[in-house]
C-alpha positions, 0 to 999 in steps of 0.5 A: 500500500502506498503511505505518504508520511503524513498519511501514516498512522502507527500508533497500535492502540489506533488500528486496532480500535479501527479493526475493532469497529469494522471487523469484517476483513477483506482477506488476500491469499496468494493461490497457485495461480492467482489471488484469493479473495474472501470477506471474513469478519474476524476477532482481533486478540491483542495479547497474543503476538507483537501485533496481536492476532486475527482470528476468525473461520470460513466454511469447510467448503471453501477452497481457501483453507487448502491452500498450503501456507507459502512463503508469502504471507497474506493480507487483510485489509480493514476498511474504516470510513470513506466519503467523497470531499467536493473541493467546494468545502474548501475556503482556498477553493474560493480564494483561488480555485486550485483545488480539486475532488478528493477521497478521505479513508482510513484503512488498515493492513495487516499481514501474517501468515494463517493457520487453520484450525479443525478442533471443536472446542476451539471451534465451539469456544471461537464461536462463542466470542464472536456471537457475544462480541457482536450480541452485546448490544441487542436487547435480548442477545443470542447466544449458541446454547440458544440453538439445540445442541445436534444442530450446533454440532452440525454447524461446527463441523461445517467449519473451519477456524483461522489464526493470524498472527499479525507480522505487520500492521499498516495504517494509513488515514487520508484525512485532510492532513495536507491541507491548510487549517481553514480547508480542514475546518471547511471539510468538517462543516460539510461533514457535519452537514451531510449528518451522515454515520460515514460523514461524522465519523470522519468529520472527528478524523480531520478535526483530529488534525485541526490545530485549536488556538 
């Protein structure tokens, strides 16, 4: 991934809270004569490796997991928020018309090499983390007891679990940080303006950036 330096983020505590939020990965893996592409929300463990660890699964039918582990490591990238930036928000705009459309995201990296898993408590256990994860905020939370027990065991056997110890963490935020301070506070009122998920939460991004006098 191409990072200019001021559009770099390092800070470890940073990306994983943007893998946190958006936990459904796009996951590359190099096949024998092509790149293998599959959409996997996965669980971020943070105490187990210098980067910490991804862990997730993938349905026993997908070809994926009987792909040998080479000497490439795979990736996958976590996208945050995205949204259009019209030149129209920016003051210079109107100052001297040299600006033009832009596209502000942030975006996560992460590269390892995976491993697959087939035991069923590990399975049952993986499950059981993900379910209360994403469950804690419905007012009445699914559990997997809640399924009949021959069920469940059925599913897990359908299954395949994942490990990836991460190696390397790339963070890139295309967030306004080259632009003159009053351009950053023009993009965080049209932001705000739009009222939008995607657009208030990088509205935040960019004014992180705004230096307050």
């Amino acid at each position: 991934m191409y990072v200019p330096k001021f559009h770099e983020e390092t800070r470890l505590d940073v990306l994983h809270a943007l893998i946190r939020s958006y936990p459904l990965g796009t996951w590359v893996v190099k096949g024998a004569d092509e790149l293998v592409v599959n959409h996997i929300p996965f669980l971020l463990d943070p105490s187990r490796g210098e980067f910490g660890t991804l862990v997730g699964h993938v349905a026993r039918a997908n070809p994926v997991w009987h792909i040998a582990a080479n000497e490439i490591p795979c990736v996958v990238a976590f996208q945050g928020p995205q949204v259009y930036i019209t030149p129209s928000w920016y003051p210079s705009k109107h100052e001297h018309g040299k600006a033009v459309p832009t596209w502000n995201y942030a975006v996560v990296h992460a590269h390892g090499q995976p491993a697959y898993i087939e035991d069923r408590d590990w399975l049952y256990h993986h499950l059981t983390q993900l379910t209360n994860e994403h469950e804690s905020s419905q007012a009445l939370p699914w559990k997997i007891d809640d399924a009949p027990a021959d069920f469940t065991d059925k599913l897990l056997a359908a299954i395949v679990g994942i490990e990836i110890p991460i190696q390397r963490l790339l963070g890139k935020w295309k967030t306004n940080q080259n632009r003159p301070e009053h351009d950053k506070l023009g993009v965080v009122a049209g932001l705000r303006g739009k009222n939008e998920q995607a657009s208030n939460a990088m509205a935040a991004m960019v004014m992180s950036h705004v230096e307050l006098t």
